[in-house]
Every structure is written in C-alpha cells, then in structure tokens.
N, C-alpha and C positions, 0 to 999 in steps of 0.2 A: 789370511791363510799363509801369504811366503811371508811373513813375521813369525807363526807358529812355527814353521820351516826352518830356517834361519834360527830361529833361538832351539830347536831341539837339534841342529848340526853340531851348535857351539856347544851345546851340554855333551853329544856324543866324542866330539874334540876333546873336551876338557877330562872327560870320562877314561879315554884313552890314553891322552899321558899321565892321566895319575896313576891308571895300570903299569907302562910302562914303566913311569919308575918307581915304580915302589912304593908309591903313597897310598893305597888301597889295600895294606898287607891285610888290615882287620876284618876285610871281607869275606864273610863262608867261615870264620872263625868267634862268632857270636854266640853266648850263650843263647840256645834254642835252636841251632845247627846242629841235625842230626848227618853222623855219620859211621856206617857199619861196615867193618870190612870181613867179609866171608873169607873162605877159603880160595873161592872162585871169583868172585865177585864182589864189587865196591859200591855202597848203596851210599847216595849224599844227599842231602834235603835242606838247606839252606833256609828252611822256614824263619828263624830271629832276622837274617839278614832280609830276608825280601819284607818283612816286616817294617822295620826300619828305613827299606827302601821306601813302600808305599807309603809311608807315613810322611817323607820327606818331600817326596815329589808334588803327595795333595794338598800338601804344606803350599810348597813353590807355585802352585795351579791356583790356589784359593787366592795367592797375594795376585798373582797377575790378571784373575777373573775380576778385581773388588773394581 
C-alpha cells in the first residue's frame, strides 16, 4: 500500500509541473472535446481527453499488476 502511495504522489508531482509549465497545453483540446459556449453559460466535456486518459493509466496499472 505506501508503494501505491508513493508512486501515485510522484505521478501527481510530475502532473503538476507539467501543468505548470506548459507542457500539458494539449489537454481539453482533443478531438472529441466538447465545448459550447452559450450566451450565459459555458458547457465543457472533455470526453477525447479523459479517454486517452484512462487508456493510459490502465495501460501504466496493467504493467505494474504483471
């Protein structure tokens, strides 16, 4: 369990300076990212991205479960 711990600290670390600088611009801008902008109101749906996401993570879960 503090292995699991420890290695999803390092992924949320690594997560956040790639936010910070810059290195994440592609995210939320994937084809299959809906976004609508009303008059009032801002609708976003990031569906491609969290796609991609999940695809990656059960990627990175499957090599470290083998």
């Amino acid at each position: 369990m503090a292995n699991l711990l420890i290695g999803t600290g390092l992924l949320l670390l690594l997560a956040g300076i790639a936010f910070k600088f810059g290195l994440m611009g592609w995210f939320g801008h994937l084809p299959g990212d809906l976004r609508y902008e009303g008059e009032h109101f801002v609708f976003y749906a990031p569906i491609g991205s969290m796609i991609l996401l999940s695809v990656l993570l059960s990627l990175i879960l499957w090599l470290f479960n083998r």
